[in-house]
C-alpha positions, 0 to 999 in steps of 0.5 A: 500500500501506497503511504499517504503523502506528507502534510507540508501545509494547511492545504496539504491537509485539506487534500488529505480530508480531501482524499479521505471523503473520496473514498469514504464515499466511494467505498459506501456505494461500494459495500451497498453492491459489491460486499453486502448479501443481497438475496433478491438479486434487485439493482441496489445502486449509488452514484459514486461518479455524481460524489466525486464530483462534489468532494473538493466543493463539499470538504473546502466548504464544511472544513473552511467556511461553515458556520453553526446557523449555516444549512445545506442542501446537498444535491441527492446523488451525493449523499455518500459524500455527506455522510463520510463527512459527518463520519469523520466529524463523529456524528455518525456510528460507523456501523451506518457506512454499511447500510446505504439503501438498506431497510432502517439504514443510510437513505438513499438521498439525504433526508432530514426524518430518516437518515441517522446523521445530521441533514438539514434539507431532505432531497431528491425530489429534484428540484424541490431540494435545491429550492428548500433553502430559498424559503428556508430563509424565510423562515427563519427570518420570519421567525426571527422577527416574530419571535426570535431565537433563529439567530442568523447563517447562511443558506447553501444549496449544492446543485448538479448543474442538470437540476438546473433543467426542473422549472421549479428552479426557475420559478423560485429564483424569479419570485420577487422577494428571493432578490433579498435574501443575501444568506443564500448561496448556491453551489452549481456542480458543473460538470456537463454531465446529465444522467444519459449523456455528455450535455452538448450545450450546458450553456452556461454563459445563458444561466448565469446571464437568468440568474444575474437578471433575477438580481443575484451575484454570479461567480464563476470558478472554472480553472485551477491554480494549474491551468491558470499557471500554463495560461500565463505562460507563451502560448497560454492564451491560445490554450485558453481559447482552445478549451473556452472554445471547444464543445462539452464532448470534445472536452469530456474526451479528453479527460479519458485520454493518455498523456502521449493522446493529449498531445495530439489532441490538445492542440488542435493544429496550433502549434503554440500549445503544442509547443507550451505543452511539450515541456510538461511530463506526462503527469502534469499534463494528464493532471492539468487537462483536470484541472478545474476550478471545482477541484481546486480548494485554493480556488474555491476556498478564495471564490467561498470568501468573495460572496457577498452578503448582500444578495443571493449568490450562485458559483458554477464551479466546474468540475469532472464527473467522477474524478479523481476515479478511473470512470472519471469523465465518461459518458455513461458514468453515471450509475457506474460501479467501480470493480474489485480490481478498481477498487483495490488500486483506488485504496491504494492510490488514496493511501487507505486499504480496501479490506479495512475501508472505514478507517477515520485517521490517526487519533492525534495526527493533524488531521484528525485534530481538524476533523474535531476542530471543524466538529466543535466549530459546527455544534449547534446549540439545543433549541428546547422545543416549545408548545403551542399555546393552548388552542380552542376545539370550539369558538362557540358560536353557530353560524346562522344565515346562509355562508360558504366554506371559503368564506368560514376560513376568514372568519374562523382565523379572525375569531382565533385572534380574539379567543386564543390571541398567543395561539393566533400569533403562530398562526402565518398564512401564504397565498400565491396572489389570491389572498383577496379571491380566497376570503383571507382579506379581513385577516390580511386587514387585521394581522398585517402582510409580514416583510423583513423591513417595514414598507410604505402603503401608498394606498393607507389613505385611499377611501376606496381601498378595501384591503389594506396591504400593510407590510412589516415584520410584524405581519402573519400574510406572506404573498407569493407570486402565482406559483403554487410550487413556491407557496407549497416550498415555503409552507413546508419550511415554515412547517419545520420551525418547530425542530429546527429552532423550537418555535412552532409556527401554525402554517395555512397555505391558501390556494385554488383547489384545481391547483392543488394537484400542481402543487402536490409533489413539492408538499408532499415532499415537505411532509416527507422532510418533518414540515407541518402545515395546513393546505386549503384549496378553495373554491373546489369542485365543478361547483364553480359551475360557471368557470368551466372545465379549466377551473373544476377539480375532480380527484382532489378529494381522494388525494389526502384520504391517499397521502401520507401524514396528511388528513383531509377535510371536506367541510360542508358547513361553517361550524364544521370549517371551524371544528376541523381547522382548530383541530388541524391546527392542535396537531402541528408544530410538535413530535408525532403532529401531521398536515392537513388538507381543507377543501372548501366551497364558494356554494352558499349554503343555509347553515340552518340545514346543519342542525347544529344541537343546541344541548352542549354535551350533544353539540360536543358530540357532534364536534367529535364527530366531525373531527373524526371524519362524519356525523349522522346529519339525519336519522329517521325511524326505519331507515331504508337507505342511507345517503353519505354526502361531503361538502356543497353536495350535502344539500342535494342529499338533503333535498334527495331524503325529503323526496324519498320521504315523500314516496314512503322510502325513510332516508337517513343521511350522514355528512362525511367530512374526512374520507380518510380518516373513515377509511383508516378507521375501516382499516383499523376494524380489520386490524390493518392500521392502528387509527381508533375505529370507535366513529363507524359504530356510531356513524354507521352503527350495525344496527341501522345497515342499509344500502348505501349512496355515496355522493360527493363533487368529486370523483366517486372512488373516494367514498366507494369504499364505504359500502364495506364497513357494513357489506351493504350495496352501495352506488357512488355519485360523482364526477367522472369527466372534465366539466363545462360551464354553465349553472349549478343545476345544470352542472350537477345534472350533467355528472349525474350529482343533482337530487335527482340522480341521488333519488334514482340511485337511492330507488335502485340500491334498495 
């Protein structure tokens, strides 16, 4: 075995971290495929090329230039390369390097909820984890103004220059508050590489000229000290020109050339860099063709120390896909895996052993004192979490007349200031620019639209003016641009308050229900990494008669009775917006809480038509009821068939029982506020889910079992389900096909969801 070269000098020793984190990460990939048993013969995979591009930007950046408030988010395929680091920093057993991609260990990207060592942003949703920083700072900002303890440090998100590709890039670095955020700083690893192929225009020169216009500082960092030396020599400027010049897949075939191949190749017919090239030996020549600013840590510990605090800041730093390993530079490098034989000769280049592959280094040797001098430097302090101050499950009032959903939301959130004012100030609400369309304007008027530094509004004395845009760091609204991607990215971070800094927030996102669909992954991906928010689409359905197919969403009810750490609710009544939001609300910011998903109506409906009991321990009961996902609405003696409505159908379920009622059929009728709180309840009976299962017995009770109509405005499918609880025939109404404008009625009609076809249904199912 080869020994490890001396150390002479503070970079010296960096190379040694350097050479370390290499192969610690290659070495995990490694094991995960070549040494660990894996029966079922499946692909297990890792991306020992996409690490080694990043080990130079990753070891300058956490040995040299971290901070304790600083966060980064690590571009997925580096993973390895993030937990050989946090492996040399102690804060991950060594037990772990064995387990990538398997059950309970080391995740196959970074992630906050899963991975056992420290990660500051789960990624892998790609685009969705380079952008979590941008909202990230928000957060902490917003914190930091509404409550303090946040401290300060900046935002890093280490990028591959491929995920530049994903729109949800474009549409965060373009909304207009991102210009402010001096504490982000992206790192854009540039090596010309996509997953297929050798990108034959990364057009670089075009993404630095978008994101200088977008307001943020560019630094580029293409060469190293080695290339810059030969480029100052005679003949220098032509060598420059030649690679400036050439396209990514020459350049690419270069790095898998020999020294005697370089020298025909390199010069391309100028004999000025055939000359300046025929006094290097071999070695330099191989290793100067490598030599890009990416891999250089003089260079990126000089481009490091140039960001300026005073905006966002983006480097393309260039780098080589797989260097410093013998797949470096090729093509079809991506998911490669190194051989036995390769493997041994890398140990033995890098001055390690393949046999022995976990190796930290030599208890008191320079570089293992830097690994704990750089441990003890990044320590966070502890940040105790804190409750929530105490939340209300009833405001106690019955809203009478008639009212909508949407407009409940408004309502319900500005009685919350008045009933539980400490609660109300956790609350932070953000809409992409339909804070007025949604009903939200009272409490925009009330709490204020928040802004790092107080602004202006020029319309404060305008009589006409309905909604008051007042902007201060004291505000609770955050207006985004229209892009639901970023509503649903800064939500999630805003969800994560509560474990990163111990100060629980209360997020409401408010945006159309048709968009929720648009917006699903990224919030999804949110609740995969710890945040805990409240998503409200409104207004929803083919309900919206008059806005036609564009504006109607169908299979959004299903979705939160199918996503994980979410419950959805369907409110049909004002009091039932009340009831299920104040319990959203008590399960976040805290261990073990979850998000939520309301849909609401702009339908105004008699609120009369609830029957809200007037006793308190039967208006409780209806309370529970309602939070547990239904209530019997209706109960007749001798029921025949019973109607399951949700939301603005429930009149028209209503309406359908009165005229059964009048041909002798007794109907009862039950409202349905969370299909997937009764479908986990249904699991729970069989023994498939732990969820309490006591709402069936007395939503639907054995006793009074009678066939079954379903009726929603949405897919039908979501409540189909619910015939099982009692094995009874069941029919489901609802909407099937795109819609069309029109009237309520006629639109009801059209999908086969009007009175009439719940009358028809009911007739048929008996």
């Amino acid at each position: 075995m080869a020994s490890p070269a001396p150390v002479a000098t503070e970079f010296d020793l960096l190379r040694a971290v350097e050479r370390r984190v290499l192969w610690l990460s290659t070495a995990i990939v490694h094991h995960a495929n070549r040494v660990r048993p894996n029966p079922s013969g499946l692909k297990v995979g890792g991306h020992q090329a996409s690490c080694a591009s990043m080990v130079s930007i990753m070891t300058a950046l956490w040995f040299r230039h971290l901070r304790p408030g600083d966060r980064v988010s690590v571009k997925p395929h580096a993973s390895p390369v993030l937990h050989a680091i946090n492996y040399l920093l102690g804060s991950l057993d060594e037990r772990y390097l064995t387990t990538l991609r398997e059950f309970g260990g080391l995740q196959s990207y970074p992630s906050r909820s899963k991975d056992p060592d420290p990660v500051d942003y789960s990624t892998g949703s790609v685009g969705i984890g380079a952008t979590a920083p941008i909202w990230g700072a928000v957060a902490r900002r917003y914190v930091e103004t509404a409550t303090g303890g946040a401290g300060t440090g900046r935002q890093f998100s280490l990028v591959g220059d491929a995920e530049l590709d994903e729109g949800a890039i474009w549409e965060a670095i373009l909304d207009p508050s991102v210009a402010d955020l001096g504490e982000l700083v992206w790192i854009v690893d540039l090596n010309r590489q996509s997953l297929d192929r050798v990108v034959p225009n990364i057009a670089a020169g075009r993404l630095r000229g978008m994101f200088a216009a977008a307001g943020w500082q560019v630094l580029t960092l293409k060469y190293g000290h080695l290339l810059e030396e030969l480029f100052a020599r005679q003949g220098g400027d032509a060598l420059r020109a030649r690679i400036d010049e050439m396209g990514n897949p020459e350049y690419q075939r270069l790095l898998r050339c020999t020294a005697a191949e370089l020298r025909d190749r390199l010069p391309g017919g100028d004999e000025r860099i055939a000359a300046l090239i025929a006094d290097l030996d071999d070695e330099t020549l191989v290793e100067a063709v490598r030599n890009l600013g990416g891999h250089d840590l003089e260079a990126l510990d000089e481009v490091y120390g140039a960001v300026d605090d005073g905006r966002p800041t983006v480097i393309f730093a260039y780098t080589v896909k797989g260097w410093g390993l013998p797949t470096q530079g090729h093509p079809q490098n991506h998911s490669s895996l190194l051989t036995e034989e390769q493997f041994g000769e890398l140990a033995e280049r890098l001055g390690t052993r393949a046999d022995a592959p976990w190796g930290r280094f030599d208890d008191g040797g320079p570089a293992a004192r830097l690994c704990a001098e750089v441990a003890e430097r990044l320590a966070r302090p502890d940040f105790p979490p804190r409750a929530v101050p105490e939340l209300p499950s009833d405001i106690g009032r019955t809203p009478g007349g008639t009212a909508t959903t949407q407009a409940a939301l408004g309502r319900v959130l500005l009685d919350l200031t008045r009933e539980a004012p400490e609660a109300a100030r956790r609350v932070v609400t953000v809409s992409p620019d339909v804070s007025s369309t949604t009903n939200l304007g009272g409490w925009v008027n009330k709490v204020g639209v928040w802004s790092a530094a107080e602004r202006r509004d020029w319309f404060a004395d305008d009589a006409e003016t309905i909604l008051h845009w007042r902007e201060n760091p004291n505000g609770q609204h955050i207006e985004l641009g229209i892009a639901e991607t970023n509503l649903v990215g800064l939500l999630g971070e805003l969800g994560t308050t509560w474990s990163r800094w111990g100060q629980p927030l209360l997020p409401i996102g408010v945006l159309y229900d048709p968009f929720v669909e648009r917006a699903l992954e990224p919030w999804s991906f949110g609740i995969y990494a710890g945040g805990q928010s409240i998503l409200v689409g409104t207004p929803s359905g083919v309900t919206l008669a008059p806005e036609g197919g564009a504006h109607q969403s169908i299979t959004t009810p299903s979705i939160g009775l199918e996503q994980p750490g979410c419950v959805t609710y369907e409110p049909a009544f004002a009091i039932d917006v009340e009831w299920t939001l104040l319990a959203s609300l008590a399960k976040l910011g805290k261990p073990g809480g979850s998000s939520a998903y309301l849909r609401l109506s702009t339908r105004p409906v008699d609120q009369k038509l609830a029957d809200v009991p007037a006793d308190p321990a039967a208006r409780e009961r209806r309370r529970r009821q309602a939070v547990a996902g239904a209530y019997p609405l209706r109960r007749v003696p001798g029921a025949e068939v019973t109607i399951a409505a949700m939301g603005a159908l429930v009149p028209e379920a209503l309406a359908a029982a009165d005229r059964l009622a009048r041909t002798g059929i007794a109907a009862d009728v039950v409202c349905v506020t969370s299909p997937g709180l009764l479908f986990r309840a249904w699991q729970a009976r069989q023994g498939r889910d732990d969820a309490p299962s006591w709402i069936l017995d007395q939503v639907f009770p054995a006793d009074r079992a009678t066939p079954l109509v379903t009726v929603l405005d949405g897919h039908p499918h979501t409540l189909s389900f619910v015939g099982g609880v009692n094995r009874v025939p069941v029919v489901s109404l609802g909407v099937t096909r795109f819609g069309q404008s029109g009237g309520l009625e006629e639109v009801y009609r059209y999908h086969g969801i009007d009175a009439d076809s719940i009358v028809s249904a009911a007739l048929d199912v008996r």
